[in-house]
N, C-alpha and C positions, 0 to 999 in steps of 0.2 A: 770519705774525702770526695768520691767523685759526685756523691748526695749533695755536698758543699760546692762544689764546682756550677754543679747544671742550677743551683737555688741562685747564685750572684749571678752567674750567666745573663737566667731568665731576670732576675732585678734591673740589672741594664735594660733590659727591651722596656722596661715599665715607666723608666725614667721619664719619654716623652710624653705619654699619655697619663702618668699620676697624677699632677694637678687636674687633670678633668674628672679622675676618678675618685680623688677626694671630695671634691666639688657636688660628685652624683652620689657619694654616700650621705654626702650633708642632706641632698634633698631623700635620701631614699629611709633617712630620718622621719623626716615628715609623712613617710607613706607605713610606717610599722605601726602595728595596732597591737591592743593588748590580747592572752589567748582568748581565741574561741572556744570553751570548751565544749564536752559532749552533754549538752544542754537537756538531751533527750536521750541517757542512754537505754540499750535493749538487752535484749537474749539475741545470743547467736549459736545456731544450731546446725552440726556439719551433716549434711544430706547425704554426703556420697561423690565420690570422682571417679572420672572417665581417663582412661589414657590415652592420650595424644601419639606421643611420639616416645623415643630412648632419651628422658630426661625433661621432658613435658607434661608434665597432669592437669588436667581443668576439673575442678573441687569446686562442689554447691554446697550451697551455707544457705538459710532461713535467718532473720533478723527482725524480731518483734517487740515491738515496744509500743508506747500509749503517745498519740500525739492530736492535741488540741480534744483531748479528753475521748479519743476514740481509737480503736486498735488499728496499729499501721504492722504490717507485711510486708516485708521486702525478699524479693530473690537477690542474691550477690553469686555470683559468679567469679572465679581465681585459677588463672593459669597459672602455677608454678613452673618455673624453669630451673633447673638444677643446674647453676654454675659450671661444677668442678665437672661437668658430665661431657666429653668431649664430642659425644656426636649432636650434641645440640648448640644451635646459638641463635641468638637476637642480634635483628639489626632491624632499618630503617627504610619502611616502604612509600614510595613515592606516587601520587596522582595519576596518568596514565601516561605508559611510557617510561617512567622515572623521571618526569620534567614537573617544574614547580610551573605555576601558572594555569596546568589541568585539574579536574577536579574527579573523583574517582570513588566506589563503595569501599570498603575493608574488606568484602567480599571478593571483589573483582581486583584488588589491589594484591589481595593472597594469591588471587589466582594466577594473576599475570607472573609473580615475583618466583611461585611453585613455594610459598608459607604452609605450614601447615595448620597455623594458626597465628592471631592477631589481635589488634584490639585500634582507635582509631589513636592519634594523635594530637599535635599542637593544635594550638587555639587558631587564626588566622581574620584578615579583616574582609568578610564577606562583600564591602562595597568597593576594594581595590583589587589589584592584581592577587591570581588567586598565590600567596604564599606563606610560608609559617612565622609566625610572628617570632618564634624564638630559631634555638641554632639548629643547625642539622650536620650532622656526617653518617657518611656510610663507608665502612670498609675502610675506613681511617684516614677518608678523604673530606674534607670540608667541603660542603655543601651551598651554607646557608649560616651567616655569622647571626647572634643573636641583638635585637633592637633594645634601644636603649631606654628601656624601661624599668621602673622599681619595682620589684615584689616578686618578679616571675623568674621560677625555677626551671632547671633544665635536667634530666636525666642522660648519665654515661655508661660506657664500659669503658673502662681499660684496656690495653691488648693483654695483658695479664686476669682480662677478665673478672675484675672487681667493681661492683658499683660506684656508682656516685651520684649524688642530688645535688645539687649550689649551682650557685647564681653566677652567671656566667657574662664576660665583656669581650671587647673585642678592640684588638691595633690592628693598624694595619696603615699604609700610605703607596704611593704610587711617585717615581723617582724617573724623571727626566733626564736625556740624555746630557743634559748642562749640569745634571748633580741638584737641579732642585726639587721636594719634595711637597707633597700637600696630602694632608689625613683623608684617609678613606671611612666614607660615612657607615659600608658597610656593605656582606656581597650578596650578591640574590636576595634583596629587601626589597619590598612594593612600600610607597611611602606612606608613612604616619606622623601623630604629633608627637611631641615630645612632653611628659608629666612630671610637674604641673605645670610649666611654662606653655605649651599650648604648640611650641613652635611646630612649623612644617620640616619634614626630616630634610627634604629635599635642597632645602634654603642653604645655599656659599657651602654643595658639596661635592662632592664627589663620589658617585657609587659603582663598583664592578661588577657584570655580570658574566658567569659562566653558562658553558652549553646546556648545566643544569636551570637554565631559566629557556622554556620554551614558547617565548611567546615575543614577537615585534615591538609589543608594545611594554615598555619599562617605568611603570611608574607616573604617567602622565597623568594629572588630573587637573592639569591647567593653572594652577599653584606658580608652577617653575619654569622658563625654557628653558629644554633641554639642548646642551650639546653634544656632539657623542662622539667615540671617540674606537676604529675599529682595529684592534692587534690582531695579529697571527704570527706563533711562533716568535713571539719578542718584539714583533718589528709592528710600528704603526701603519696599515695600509690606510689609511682614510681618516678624515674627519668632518663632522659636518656642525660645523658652526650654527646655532641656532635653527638644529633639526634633529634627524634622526634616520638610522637606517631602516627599512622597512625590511628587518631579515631578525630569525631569533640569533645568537651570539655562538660562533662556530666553535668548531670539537676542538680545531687547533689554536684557540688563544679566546677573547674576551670581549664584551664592549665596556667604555668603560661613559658613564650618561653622567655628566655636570652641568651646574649649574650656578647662576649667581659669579662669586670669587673664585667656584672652581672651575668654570667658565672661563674668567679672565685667564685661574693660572695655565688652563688647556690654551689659550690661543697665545700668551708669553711663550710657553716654555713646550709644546707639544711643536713635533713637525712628521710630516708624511716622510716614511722610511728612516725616520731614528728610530734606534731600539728602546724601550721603555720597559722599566721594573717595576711590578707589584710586588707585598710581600705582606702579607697578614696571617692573623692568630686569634685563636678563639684562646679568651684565659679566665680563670676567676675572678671575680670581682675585690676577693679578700688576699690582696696580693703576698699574701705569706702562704698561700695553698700552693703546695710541691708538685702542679699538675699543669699541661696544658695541652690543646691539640695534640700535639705532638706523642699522646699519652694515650690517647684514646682512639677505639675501635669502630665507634659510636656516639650519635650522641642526638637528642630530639627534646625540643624546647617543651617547657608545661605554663604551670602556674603557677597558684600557691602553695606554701610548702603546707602539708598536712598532720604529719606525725614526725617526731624526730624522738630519739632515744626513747621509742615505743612510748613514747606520750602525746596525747594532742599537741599540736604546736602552737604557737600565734600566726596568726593567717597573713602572710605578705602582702594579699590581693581579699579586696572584698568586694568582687564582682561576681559575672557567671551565676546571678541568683542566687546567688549562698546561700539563705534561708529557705529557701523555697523544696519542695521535695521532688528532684529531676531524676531523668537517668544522669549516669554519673559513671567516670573511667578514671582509675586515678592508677601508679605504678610504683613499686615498694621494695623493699628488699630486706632481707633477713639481718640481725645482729651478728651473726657471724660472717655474711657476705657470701657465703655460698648461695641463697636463692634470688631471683626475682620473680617479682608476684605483678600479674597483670589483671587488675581488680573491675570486673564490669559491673555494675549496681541498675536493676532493673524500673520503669515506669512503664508499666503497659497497663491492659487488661488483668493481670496477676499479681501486679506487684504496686508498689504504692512510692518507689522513688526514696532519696533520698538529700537532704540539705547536709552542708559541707561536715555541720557538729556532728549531725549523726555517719558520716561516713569517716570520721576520725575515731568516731568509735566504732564501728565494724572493724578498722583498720585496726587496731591496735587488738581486740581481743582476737583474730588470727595470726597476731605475732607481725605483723610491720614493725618496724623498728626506724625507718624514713621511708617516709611516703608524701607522692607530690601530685597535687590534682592535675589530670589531663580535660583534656576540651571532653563536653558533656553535653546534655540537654538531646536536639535531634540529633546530633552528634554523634553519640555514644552507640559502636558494634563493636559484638565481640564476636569474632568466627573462630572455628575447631576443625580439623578431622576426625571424624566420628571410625574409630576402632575399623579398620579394615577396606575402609571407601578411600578412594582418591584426590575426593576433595573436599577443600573446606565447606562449613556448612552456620549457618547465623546458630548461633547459641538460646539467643532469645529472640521474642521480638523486638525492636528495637522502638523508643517513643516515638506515637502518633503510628508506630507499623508502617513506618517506611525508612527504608536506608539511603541516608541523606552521604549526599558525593560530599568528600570533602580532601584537604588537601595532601595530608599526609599519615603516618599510621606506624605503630613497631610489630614487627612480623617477626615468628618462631620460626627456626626453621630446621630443617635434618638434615645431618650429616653424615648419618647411618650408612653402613652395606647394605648388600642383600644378605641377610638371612636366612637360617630353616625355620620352614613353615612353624607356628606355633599355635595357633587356635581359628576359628572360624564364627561369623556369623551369617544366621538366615535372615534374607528381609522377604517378606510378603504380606499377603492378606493373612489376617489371626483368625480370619469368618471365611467361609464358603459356601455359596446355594447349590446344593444339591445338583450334579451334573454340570457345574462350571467347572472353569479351567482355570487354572492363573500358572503365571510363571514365576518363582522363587532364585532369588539370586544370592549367592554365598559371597561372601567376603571376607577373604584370609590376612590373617596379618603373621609378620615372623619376630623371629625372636629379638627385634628389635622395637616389635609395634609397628611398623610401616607395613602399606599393603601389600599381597602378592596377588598381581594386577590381572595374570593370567591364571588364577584360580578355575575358570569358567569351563575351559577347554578340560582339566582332566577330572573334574569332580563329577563325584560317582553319588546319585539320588537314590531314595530308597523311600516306600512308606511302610508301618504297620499294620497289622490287624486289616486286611483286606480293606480298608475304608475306599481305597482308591488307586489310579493308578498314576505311572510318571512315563513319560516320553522327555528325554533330555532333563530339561530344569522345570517342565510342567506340569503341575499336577492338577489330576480332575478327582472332583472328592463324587463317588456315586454310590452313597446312600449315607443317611442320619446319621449321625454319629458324632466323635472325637478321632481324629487321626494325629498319628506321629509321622511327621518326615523328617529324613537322619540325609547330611550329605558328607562324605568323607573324601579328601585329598589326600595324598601321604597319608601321614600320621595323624592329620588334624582330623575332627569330628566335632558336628554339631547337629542339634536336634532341636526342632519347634511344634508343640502342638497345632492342631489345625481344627474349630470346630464348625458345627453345620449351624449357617443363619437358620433361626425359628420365628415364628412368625411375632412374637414377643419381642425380637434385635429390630423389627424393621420400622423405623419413622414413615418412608414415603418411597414408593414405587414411580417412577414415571416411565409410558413405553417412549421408545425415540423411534419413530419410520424414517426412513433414507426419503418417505414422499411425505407431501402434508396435503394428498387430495385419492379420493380414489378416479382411476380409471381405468375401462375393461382391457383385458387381457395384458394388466402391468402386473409387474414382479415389485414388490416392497421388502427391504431390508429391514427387519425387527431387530431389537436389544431392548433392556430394560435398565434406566438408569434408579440405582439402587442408594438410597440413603440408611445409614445405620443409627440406631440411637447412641450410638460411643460416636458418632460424628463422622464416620469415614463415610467417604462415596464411591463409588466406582460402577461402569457398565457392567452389566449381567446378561451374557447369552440368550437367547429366547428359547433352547433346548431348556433353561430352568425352571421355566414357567409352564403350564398348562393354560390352552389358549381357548377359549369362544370367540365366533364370531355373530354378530348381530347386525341386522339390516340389510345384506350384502352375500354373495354366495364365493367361497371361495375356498383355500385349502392353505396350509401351512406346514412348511415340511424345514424342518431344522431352523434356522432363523431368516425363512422367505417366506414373506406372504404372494402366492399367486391369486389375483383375482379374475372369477370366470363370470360375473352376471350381477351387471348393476342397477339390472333392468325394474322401473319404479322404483328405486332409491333414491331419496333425499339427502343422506346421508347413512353410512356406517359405523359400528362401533367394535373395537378389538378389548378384547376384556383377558389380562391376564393374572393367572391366580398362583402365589407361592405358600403351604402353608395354610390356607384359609385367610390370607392374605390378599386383595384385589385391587385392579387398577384398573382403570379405564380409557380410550382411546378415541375420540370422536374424528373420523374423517368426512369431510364433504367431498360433494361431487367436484369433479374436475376434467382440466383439459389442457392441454400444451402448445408453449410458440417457438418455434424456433426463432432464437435469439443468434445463433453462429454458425454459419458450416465450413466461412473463410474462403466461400465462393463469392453469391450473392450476398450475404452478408456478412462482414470481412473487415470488425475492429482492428484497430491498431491494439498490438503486442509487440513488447519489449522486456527485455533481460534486465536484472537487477539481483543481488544477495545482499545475505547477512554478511558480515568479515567474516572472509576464509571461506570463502564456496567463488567456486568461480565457472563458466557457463556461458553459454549465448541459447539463440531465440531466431523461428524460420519459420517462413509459410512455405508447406514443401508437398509440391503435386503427388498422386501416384505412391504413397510411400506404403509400408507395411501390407502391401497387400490390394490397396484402394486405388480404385479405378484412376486413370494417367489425369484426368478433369477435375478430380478429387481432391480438394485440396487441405492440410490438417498442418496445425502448428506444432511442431518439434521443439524440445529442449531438452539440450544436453545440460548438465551438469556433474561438476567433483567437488564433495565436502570435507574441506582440506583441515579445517582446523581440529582438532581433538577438544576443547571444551565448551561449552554454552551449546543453547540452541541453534541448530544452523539451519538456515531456510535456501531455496531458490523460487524466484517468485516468475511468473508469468503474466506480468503489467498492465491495464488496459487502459494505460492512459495515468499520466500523474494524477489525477484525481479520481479516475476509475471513469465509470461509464454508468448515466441515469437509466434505470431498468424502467420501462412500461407499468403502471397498475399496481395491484399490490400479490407480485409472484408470492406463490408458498412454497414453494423447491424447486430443483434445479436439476435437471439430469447431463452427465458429459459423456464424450464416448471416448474412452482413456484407452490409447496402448501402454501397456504394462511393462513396466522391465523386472521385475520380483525382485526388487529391490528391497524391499522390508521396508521401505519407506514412508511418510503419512504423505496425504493427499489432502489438500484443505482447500477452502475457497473463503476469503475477504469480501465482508462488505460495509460501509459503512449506509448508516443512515440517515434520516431527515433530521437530524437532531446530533448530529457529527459523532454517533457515538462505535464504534467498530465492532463489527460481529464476528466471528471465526467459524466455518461450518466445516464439518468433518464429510470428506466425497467416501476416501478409502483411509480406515486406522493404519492397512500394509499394504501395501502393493506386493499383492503376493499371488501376481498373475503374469502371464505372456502371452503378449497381443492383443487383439480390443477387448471393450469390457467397456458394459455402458454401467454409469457410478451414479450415483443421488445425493443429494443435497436439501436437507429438509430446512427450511426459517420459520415454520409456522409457529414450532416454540420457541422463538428467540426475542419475543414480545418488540420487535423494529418498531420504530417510526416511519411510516409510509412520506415520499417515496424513496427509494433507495437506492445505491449506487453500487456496481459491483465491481470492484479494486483489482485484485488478480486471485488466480489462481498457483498453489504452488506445493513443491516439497518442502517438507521438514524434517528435520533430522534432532528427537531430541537423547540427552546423555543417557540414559536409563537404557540399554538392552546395546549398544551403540554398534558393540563388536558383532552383532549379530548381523547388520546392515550394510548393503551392498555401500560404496566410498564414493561409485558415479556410478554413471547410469544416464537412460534416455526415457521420456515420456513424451506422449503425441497426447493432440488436445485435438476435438473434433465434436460438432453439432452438438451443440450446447443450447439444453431448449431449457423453458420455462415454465412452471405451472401455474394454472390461477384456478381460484374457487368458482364453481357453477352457480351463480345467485340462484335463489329459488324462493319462494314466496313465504312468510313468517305465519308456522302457525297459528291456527284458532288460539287466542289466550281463554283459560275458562277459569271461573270466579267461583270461587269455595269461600261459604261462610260458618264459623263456628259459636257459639256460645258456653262459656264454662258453666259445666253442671247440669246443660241441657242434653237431652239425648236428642239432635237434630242436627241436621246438615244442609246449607243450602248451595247448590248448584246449579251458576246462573240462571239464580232467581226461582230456580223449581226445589219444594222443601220436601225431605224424606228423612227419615226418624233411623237413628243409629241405636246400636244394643250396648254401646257404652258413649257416656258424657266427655269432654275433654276436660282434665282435671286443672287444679294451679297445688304444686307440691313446692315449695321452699324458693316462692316467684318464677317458679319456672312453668311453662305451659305445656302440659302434655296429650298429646292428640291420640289416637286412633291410628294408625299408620296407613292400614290398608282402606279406611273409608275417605282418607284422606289425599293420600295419594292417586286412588285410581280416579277421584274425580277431578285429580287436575290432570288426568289421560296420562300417569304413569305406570308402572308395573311393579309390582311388592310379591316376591316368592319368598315363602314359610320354608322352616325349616320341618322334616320330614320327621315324620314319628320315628321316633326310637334312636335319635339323634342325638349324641352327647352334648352336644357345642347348640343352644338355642340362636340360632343366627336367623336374621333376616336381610335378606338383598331387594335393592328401591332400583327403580330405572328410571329416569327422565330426562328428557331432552338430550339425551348423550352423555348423561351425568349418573354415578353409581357413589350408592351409599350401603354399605355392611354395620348393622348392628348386633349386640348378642347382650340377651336380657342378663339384666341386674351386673352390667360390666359398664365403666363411668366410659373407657376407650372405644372409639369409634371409627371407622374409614372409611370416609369421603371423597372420591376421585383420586385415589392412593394413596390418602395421607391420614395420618393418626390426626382424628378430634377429639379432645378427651371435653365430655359433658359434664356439668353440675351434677343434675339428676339422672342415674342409670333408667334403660328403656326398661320397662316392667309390665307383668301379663296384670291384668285386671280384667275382671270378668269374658275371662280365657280372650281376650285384642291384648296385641300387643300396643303399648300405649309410649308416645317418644317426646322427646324434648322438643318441640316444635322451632326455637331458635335453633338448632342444628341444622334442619331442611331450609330454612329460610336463610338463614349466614350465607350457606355453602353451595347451595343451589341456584341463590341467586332471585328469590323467590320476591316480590310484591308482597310486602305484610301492612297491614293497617290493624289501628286498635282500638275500639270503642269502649270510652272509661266506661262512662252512663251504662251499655247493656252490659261489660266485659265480653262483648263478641270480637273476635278475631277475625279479617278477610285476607286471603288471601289470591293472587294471581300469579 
């Protein structure tokens, strides 16, 4: 009976608006098309899932099938949400803020809301105010009523927490204090046309907008004048007839923007201080459905509907590319209504996309039973919390690899206690060079899957088999091998291998100096940044390398180069070896200017952050120590927020400040707070493009401390401008770092390269098959010919090399490893006979033809010296003589 009651009820409210909605089934007739089916179905193959949250899983799936006669691969990705699961639920994430009108990641949207996971949402019209074309609630407050358009589906909850997919309308009117009324076009809508009439929304309407619309501007594309009309708390404050207020629509009531007839009936029937009634409803379209606002918890607009009684369906909408193979988001739910399934469908690099037929058939063989496309294309993220981290994290790459803002999104979210502890994991490097250090961080989660945050503080590290040792959470691996590290909390325990880089794992060595010049009695800060062949990167201490120095007389003690004597040098080279592995370092001569000391020379700085740091900026005599005439810039700052990266910058100018010539580094003379903090220095260049130079990875000093700043490998466009200097603060180690702090900034010089006059070039001629060599111009007879092996040209090495004034050391009898090392121009090449892999200025060249002995000369690929080195080659058909310079 009371089923019966609230069904007539609701029939009355329908009374005034059925004739229109008969009227819009007539045309929404004309927009039904026959099914699409899965034109192209696949295999789907379950990969494995991850848990989220108590009641959340995100499950991979493989989906391979033949299209346009070639094999297509797709990644799918599916967050289950277990209904009947009470510490979880869905609801509806909004742009930034939670106001319609911004535009936001699903990334940054999870994070703001505290999601644990997501996926994006409605569709919306890119060239108007930013909002969603279909309805929105959150918390079982209406948001955003849905447009009136044919084909597009909307997804709900209940507050009994049952789904639902259909097509959704909307009453509603606005009621004068005289008792007369006029239809509301619709609430938090940016305007559109009307299909297929064409009409503009805005034309003889009336539209309300609540505090969820943040933005002044409602709708206006010149179409319509607006009237507008300002409530608070029931009562009309204001109107402005053929305008608008320049304010977004306040917490305690509404604006309400007409135009055309609703216009007229605003200036009839509206007056300043009567009270005035809204009353609207989001309802079904198919007026016998027993459902409305009133019923639901939830609710976020889509598209077309996809699958219904686990079958393809026929497609409401044939937009959105259909055919086409995109990324793609679509949201689903089980035939018994216990799950909802949050479907991401990849186009990257990896994956091949997918068109609406084939994602009706992924859908349906994971058990959809209704499913309704959501907004896709760049569109389409899906974020997670990955098992025991805090926050969410992109799933995949998202098309074209970049996470496109957009305006709204359905977020997962927990509702969990705390917990006992329940398992752990390690994250670190899975490689380690010999004598480095790295730091490993655990991550617990409890018996509900949620993290336990404070893990860090009591867990207790440990490694095996002597391979190495740990201080806190860091371990240094010191010698060859395989190590086990175990870290335990409570109860919980986990364990990760650890092995030693070999000189096999390494792609490309490069040294980084804090200078990029030599000069006498300067100190240089070494590191080696390390590339792996599995792809990973990261700096590598300079205790891991064994080091020569060439050209230059000096000493290196841990990772400092001190130089004592640069006397007749042209230039220097630092050669660092891992493994039989080697890299090379050319510095030129150099010298320095001061650029700052904020006496005599005394730019403007100013204070500025990221959100959530806050700080100021001083030029302060006499401070720390330095003489009362002494003058040095100060900043204070505190990094207040807990997520993203947070900066304090030290300004020089909005656009920064044009540097002299073309510096190659930078030195500053920093007081330190041991903050753990980084230290960075901006700059952009001749070509607008922004550099980031690293002074200190931590500030993990007190009191002065002169820092470096190398550009020379930063390949700049000359000339250059140097922006600010600043801290940063990023999430990775976070609780380890000081929250504020002070740093002083003082005598900031610059380096530049010593010109010096370009070597002699010398001219080497060869002939295949000739045992002869000509150097410039004077000829002498070689004990082996340069060959041609499978079009490749193979020379001589050492008669070849030393007469363009290089250096070739042989490998030593009794040598297992046939190796040879080339020296020229500051340039180093390692080969080892009958091996195709080569290393060239630290990086793997893999040759055609392997180098090989022939009549006891080592004999090489002559394109490998030439590519890499940079070498002058010419090549005569007529003799087959090769020149080179």
């Amino acid at each position: 009976m009371q089923q019966q009651e609230k069904r007539k009820k609701r029939k009355k409210r329908y009374v005034k608006a059925l004739t229109w909605v008969l009227a819009f089934m007539l045309v929404l007739q004309t927009w039904s098309f026959s099914a699409e089916t899965a034109s192209a179905s696949g295999t789907v193959t379950y990969k494995g899932q991850e848990i989220i949250t108590a009641g959340a899983i995100l499950k991979k799936y493989d989906w391979v099938s033949t299209r346009n006669n070639k094999p297509a691969h797709v990644n799918v990705n599916v967050i289950e949400v277990a209904l009947e699961n009470p510490m979880v639920k869905l609801d509806v994430m909004t742009g930034k803020g939670g106001k319609f009108t911004t535009k936001n990641t699903v990334k940054k949207m999870a994070q703001e809301t505290g999601a644990v996971a997501g996926v994006n949402g409605d569709f919306y019209n890119t060239k108007a105010n930013l909002a969603p074309m279909g309805p929105q609630m959150s918390g079982g407050e209406i948001m955003a009523t849905p447009n009136e358009l044919p084909g597009f589906y909307s997804f709900g909850l209940t507050k009994d927490n049952k789904p639902v997919i259909d097509m959704f309308t909307f009453t509603g009117s606005v009621t004068a204090a005289n008792g007369n009324s006029y239809y509301l076009g619709g609430v938090n809508k940016t305007y559109y046309w009307f299909e297929p009439s064409g009409q503009h929304s805005m034309i003889d309407s009336i539209f309300l907008y609540t505090s969820s619309w943040g933005s002044s501007d409602r709708a206006n594309d010149g179409v319509t004048v607006p009237t507008e009309v300002l409530v608070q708390n029931g009562i009309i404050q204001d109107i402005k007839v053929n305008g608008i207020f320049e304010m977004a629509p306040p917490e305690d009531g509404y604006i309400l923007r007409a135009a055309g007839a609703g216009a007229q009936f605003v200036q009839d029937n509206l007056k300043i201080g009567d009270p005035i009634h809204s009353a609207y409803n989001i309802v079904p379209r198919d007026p016998s459905r027993p459902y409305d606002a009133e019923d639901f918890q939830m609710m976020i607009g889509g598209h077309t509907i996809l699958v219904d009684n686990g079958q393809p369906a026929a497609l409401s909408r044939k937009d959105a590319d259909y055919t086409k193979a995109r990324a793609r988001t679509a949201i689903g739910y089980s035939q018994d209504e216990k799950y909802v399934y949050l479907i991401n469908v990849e186009d990257n690099a990896n994956s091949d996309g997918m068109s609406f037929a084939e994602m009706q058939d992924v859908m349906t063989q994971i058990g959809i039973w209704k499913g309704m496309n959501l907004d896709g294309g760049g569109s389409s993220q899906m974020v997670a919390r990955p098992l025991g981290e805090t926050g969410v994290e992109l799933v995949a790459a998202p098309e074209s690899n970049y996470q496109r803002e957009i305006v709204n999104g359905i977020g997962v979210y927990t509702l969990a206690p705390k917990g006992e502890a329940l398992g752990l994991n390690i994250s670190g490097p899975k490689k380690l060079f010999v004598n480095e250090s790295a730091a490993y961080y655990a991550r617990g989660y409890d018996t509900y899957y949620n993290p336990i945050t404070n893990l860090d503080d009591n867990a207790v590290w440990s490694s095996t088999d002597g391979m190495g040792t740990f201080e806190n959470n860091v371990f240094t691996l010191t010698q060859a091998g395989k190590a086990t590290i175990s870290v335990s909390s409570g109860q919980a325990t986990s364990s990760k291998e650890v092995d030693v880089v070999r000189r096999e794992d390494i792609e490309s060595l490069t040294i980084q100096p804090s200078s990029g010049v030599l000069m006498n009695n300067e100190e240089i800060q070494l590191s080696v940044k390390a590339k792996l062949k599995d792809g990973t990167e990261r700096t590598v201490p300079a205790e891991s390398f064994q080091w020569q120095i060439k050209g230059f007389q000096g000493e290196i003690k841990g990772d400092t180069l001190h130089i004592t004597d640069i006397q007749g040098t042209s230039a220097g080279q630092l050669i660092a070896s891992y493994d039989g592995f080697s890299t090379i370092l050319n510095l030129p001569l150099g010298s320095e200017k001061l650029w700052a000391d904020f006496e005599q020379s005394n730019p403007a700085v100013s204070f500025s952050s990221t959100e959530g740091v806050t700080g100021e900026i001083s030029r302060v005599p006499g401070m720390f120590g330095l003489a009362m005439d002494n003058y040095a810039v100060q900043m204070d700052y505190e990094l207040i927020a807990e997520t993203g990266t947070l900066a304090a910058y030290a300004d020089f100018g909005q656009e920064g400040v044009l540097l002299e010539g073309e510096p190659q580094s930078m030195s500053v003379n920093v007081w330190g707070d041991n903050s753990g903090n980084w230290l960075r220095a901006e700059l952009i260049d001749a070509a607008g493009k922004t550099h980031r130079v690293d002074l200190a990875k931590e500030i993990n000093w007190d009191g002065w401390k002169t820092v470096k700043g190398n550009f020379s490998n930063l390949d700049m466009a000359y000339p250059v401008q140097l922006k600010r200097i600043y801290i940063a603060d990023i999430e990775q180690g976070r609780a380890d770092r000081a929250r504020k702090g002070t740093v002083a900034l003082d005598d900031i010089k610059l380096h530049y390269k010593t010109e010096v006059p370009n070597p002699k070039r010398n001219k080497v001629s060869l002939t295949i098959d000739e045992p002869k060599i000509t150097v410039n111009g004077e000829s002498m007879t070689i004990d082996q010919a340069p060959v041609l092996i499978s079009g490749n040209t193979l020379v001589p090495v050492r008669f070849v090399v030393e007469a363009l004034g290089g250096e070739v050391i042989p490998w030593n009898e009794g040598d297992t490893e046939r190796k040879v090392t080339i020296f020229k121009d500051g340039q180093m090449a390692e080969l080892w006979l009958d091996q195709l892999d080569l290393v060239v200025n630290g990086k793997v060249v893999t040759a055609e033809v392997p180098p090989q002995l022939m009549n006891e000369r080592t004999m090489m690929p002559l394109r490998i010296l030439t590519e890499n080195f940079g070498w002058k080659v010419s090549w005569d058909q007529e003799t087959h003589t090769v020149t080179l310079e």
